[in-house]
N, C-alpha and C positions, 0 to 999 in steps of 0.2 A: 185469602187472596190467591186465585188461579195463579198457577207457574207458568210464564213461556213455554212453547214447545217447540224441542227439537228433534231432527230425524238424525242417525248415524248411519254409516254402512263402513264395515269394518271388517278387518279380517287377513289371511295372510299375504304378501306379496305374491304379483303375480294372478292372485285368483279374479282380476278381473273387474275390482270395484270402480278405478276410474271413467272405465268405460260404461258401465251400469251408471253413475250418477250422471254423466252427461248425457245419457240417453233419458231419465226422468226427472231429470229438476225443472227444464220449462214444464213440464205437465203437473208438476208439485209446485210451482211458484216456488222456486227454491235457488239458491243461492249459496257456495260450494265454501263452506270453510274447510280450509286444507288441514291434518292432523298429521303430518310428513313429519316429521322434524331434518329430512334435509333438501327437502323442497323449500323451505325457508333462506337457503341461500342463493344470492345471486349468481348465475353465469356455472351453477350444478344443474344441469338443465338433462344432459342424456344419462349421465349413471342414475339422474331419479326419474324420469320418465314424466318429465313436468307435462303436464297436457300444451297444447301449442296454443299460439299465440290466437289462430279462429277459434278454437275451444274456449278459450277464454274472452273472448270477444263473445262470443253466442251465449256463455254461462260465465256471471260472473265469478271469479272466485277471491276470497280472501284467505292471509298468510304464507302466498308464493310471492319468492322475491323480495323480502322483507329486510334483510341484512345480508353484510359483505361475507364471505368467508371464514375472515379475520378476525367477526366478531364473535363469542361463544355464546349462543342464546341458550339461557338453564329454562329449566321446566315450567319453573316458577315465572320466568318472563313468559315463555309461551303462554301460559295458563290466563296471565293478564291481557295481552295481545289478543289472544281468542277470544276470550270474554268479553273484550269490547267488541270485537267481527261480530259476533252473536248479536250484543246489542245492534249495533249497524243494522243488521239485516231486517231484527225486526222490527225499530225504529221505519224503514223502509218497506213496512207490509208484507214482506218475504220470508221464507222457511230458511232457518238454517241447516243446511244439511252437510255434518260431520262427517269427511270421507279420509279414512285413512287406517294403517296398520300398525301406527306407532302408539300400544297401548298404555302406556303409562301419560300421554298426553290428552287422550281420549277423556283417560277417567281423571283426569285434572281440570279438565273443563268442566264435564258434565259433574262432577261429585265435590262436596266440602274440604277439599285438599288443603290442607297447610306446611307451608313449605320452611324446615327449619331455618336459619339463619345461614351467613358464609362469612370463614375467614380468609381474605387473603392472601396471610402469613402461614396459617396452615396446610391451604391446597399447594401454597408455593414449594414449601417443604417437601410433602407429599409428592408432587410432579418431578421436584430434584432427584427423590429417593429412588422415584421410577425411573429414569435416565440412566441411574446407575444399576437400580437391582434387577431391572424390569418390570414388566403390567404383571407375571404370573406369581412373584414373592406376593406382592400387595394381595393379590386375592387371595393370596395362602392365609396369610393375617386376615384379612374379614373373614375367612371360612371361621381361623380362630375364632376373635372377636364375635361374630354375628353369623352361623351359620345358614341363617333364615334370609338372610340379607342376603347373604354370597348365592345362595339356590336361584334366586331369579334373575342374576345379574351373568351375561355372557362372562366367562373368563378374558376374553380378549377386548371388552368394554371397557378399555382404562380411566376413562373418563368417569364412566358411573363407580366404578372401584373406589376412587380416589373419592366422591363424592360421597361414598356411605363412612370411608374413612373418617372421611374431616366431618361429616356430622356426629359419628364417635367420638371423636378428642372436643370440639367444641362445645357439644350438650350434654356429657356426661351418659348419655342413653343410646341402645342399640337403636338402628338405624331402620331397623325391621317395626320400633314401639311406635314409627309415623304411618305406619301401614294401615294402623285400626280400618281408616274409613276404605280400605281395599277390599277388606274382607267383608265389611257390612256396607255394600254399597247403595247407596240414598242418592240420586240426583237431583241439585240443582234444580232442574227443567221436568217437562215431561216429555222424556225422551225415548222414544223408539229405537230399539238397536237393532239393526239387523245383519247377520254376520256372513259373507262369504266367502264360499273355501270351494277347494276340487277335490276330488281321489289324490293321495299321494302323488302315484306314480304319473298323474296328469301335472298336477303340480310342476315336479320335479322339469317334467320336459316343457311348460313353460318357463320355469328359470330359467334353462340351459338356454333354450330362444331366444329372452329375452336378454339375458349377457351377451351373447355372441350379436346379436342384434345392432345393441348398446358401440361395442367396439368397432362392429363397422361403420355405425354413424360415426365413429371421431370419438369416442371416450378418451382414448388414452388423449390426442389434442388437448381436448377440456380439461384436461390433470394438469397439462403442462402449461397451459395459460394461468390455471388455477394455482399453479406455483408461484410463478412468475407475478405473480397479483398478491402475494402473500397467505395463502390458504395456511401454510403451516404454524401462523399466528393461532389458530385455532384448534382447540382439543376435538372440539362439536363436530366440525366439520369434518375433519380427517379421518373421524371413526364411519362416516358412512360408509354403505356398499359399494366395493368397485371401487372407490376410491381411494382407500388405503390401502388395496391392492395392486390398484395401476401408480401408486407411492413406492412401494419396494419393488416394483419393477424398473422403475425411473432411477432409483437410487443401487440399480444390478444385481438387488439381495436375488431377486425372482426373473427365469424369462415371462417371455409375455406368458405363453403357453401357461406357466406356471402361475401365471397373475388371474388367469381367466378360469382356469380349474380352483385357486383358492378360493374367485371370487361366486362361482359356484354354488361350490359346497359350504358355506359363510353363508348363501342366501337360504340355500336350504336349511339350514340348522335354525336361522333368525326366524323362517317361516313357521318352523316346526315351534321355537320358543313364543312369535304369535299366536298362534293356534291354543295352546297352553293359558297364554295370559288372556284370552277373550274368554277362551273356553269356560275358565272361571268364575265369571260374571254371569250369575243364571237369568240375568235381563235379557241376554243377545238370543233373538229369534234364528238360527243358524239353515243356512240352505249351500245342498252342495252340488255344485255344477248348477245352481236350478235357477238361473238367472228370469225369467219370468216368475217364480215364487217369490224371491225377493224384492223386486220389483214393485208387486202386489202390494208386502208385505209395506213397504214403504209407504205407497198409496195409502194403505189402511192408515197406517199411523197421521199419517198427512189429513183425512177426510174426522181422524176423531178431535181433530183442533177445536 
C-alpha cells in the first residue's frame, strides 16, 4: 500500500523557513502544518513569530492557536493533533507541508513514536522537588540516572527534565531505551526533508534582529497579558523563548536589558542544539542560505507524489 506524502522544511530558528513555506505551498498545493510547539498557544503571537493573520488567510495553516496558555500540550498530544492536520489535508487533495524547528515533534509525527505513559502523582512530586531544589539538581540526577537522556535535553528545560525523570521511576527503564526509533529513523509517510540553516555568524545577527524586533512590537505587553490570563498554569508554555525571560524580568530577578541579552544567547544555544538534532537524521536534504535550492528541492519532492 503506497504511503501518504509529505513534504518538511526544518531547521534552526531564525533561518528563514516560514517565509520560504509561504512563498511555495500555493505552487505545491500545500497546506502548512505548524511543528512550533509554542506557536500552539493562544495570544503567544510575537515572541513566536506566528505568521499573520493574511498569511494565513492566503495559506492555510494547521496547529496555530490551538490551546490556552494554561494548558500543557505533551508531545504525545502533539503527535495526535498533527496526525490528524495531515489526515485533514490530504483528505482535502493537498500536501502537507511540516514547517518547523522544534525537532523532537517533527520526528513524532513523521516516525513510529511511542510515547511512554504519565503519572500524576509523580510529575507532582518531581515539580515540588523542583520549587525547592531547582531545574539544575534534577538534571544533576538524570546526568546520574540517564546520561544519554541528559545530553540532548537543555539544562534549563525543566519540563523535559522532569519528564525523562517520571518516565524513570514509572517504567522502570532509562528514558533514552524510548529513543530506538530516533536513531533508526523509518517514516510514517513518504516524506521529504529539507533542512535550512545560515553561516553561523549570519544566524547569530538574525537572532539578535529578530528579539530586539520582537520587543518593540510589545513582547514584554504580550508577557504581561499572558500573566494576567494565567500562563503560569503551564510548564509548556513558560519554557518558550523570550518568554521565560520577559517572566524574570517582570518578576525584578533581570533588567529588561538583561532579559533581552539572556533571551538572546538561549536562542542562540537552542539553534545550535537544532542544528544538532536535524543534523542527525541523514534524510534532511540541508541547504544554507540557499533559499532557491531548497525551494526546488521541495518542488522535487512534491512532483515525485
Amino acid at each position: 500500500m503506497t504511503r501518504p506524502r509529505v513534504l518538511a522544511l526544518v531547521g534552526p530558528t531564525a533561518a528563514g523557513k516560514t517565509a520560504l513555506a509561504l512563498q511555495v505551498a500555493p505552487e505545491l498545493g500545500a497546506e502548512i502544518v505548524s511543528m512550533d510547539s509554542a506557536m500552539v498557544y493562544r495570544g503567544m503571537d510575537i515572541g513566536t513569530d506566528k505568521p499573520s493573520a493574511a498569511d494565513r488567510d492566503r495559506v492555510p495553516h494547521h496547529l496555530i492557536d490551538i490551546v490556552d496558555p494554561s494548558h500543557t500540550l505533551t508531545v504525545a498530544d502533539f503527535q495526535t493533533r498533527a496526525r490528524a492536520a495531515v489526515a485533514v489535508v490530504l483528505a482535502g487533495g493537498k500536501v502537507p507541508l511540516l514547517v518547523g524547528g522544534s525537532g523532537l515533534y517533527v520526528r513524532a509525527v513523521i516516525d513510529p513514536f511511542d510515547f511512554p505513559g504519565t503519572d500524576a502523582s509523580v510529575r507532582a512530586a518531581l515539580e515540588a522537588e523542583a520549587a525547592q531544589v531547582g531545574a539544575l539538581a534534577l538534571y544533576r540526577r538524570l546526568e546520574a540516572l540517564d546520561p544519554q537522556a541528559a545530553s540532548a535535553i537543555d539544562p534549563a528545560n525543566l519540563r523535559r527534565t522532569i519528564r525523562a525523570l517520571e518516565v524513570i521511576e514509572v517504567t522502570g527503564q532509562l528514558f533514552s531505551a524510548f529513543k530506538t526509533a530516533w536513531r533508526q529513523p523509518q517514516s510514517v509517510f513518504e516524506t521529504t526533508l529539507v533542512g535550512l540553516t545560515a553561516p553561523r555568524p549570519e544566524l547569530d545577527r538574525r537572532i539578535a534582529a529578530r528579539v530586539d524586533a520582537q520587543v518593540a512590537r510589545g513582547l514584554v505587553a504580550e508577557v504581561e497579558a499572558l500573566v494576567a490570563g494565567g500562563m503560569r498554569a503551564s510548564a509548556t508554555s513558560v519554557q518558550a523563548l523570550g518568554y521565560a525571560q520577559v517572566l524574570a524580568y517582570l518578576d525584578g530577578e533581570w533588567s529588561l536589558e538583561e532579559a533581552i541579552l539572556a533571551t538572546k544567547a538561549r536562542t542562540r544555544r537552542f539553534a545550535r542544539r537544532q542544528e544538532r538534532w536535524f543534523g542527525a537524521d541523514p534524510r534532511v536534504a540541508w541547504f544554507n542560505a540557499d533559499l532557491p535550492g531548497a525551494a526546488a528541492a521541495l518542488r522535487a519532492g512534491r512532483e515525485a507524489a
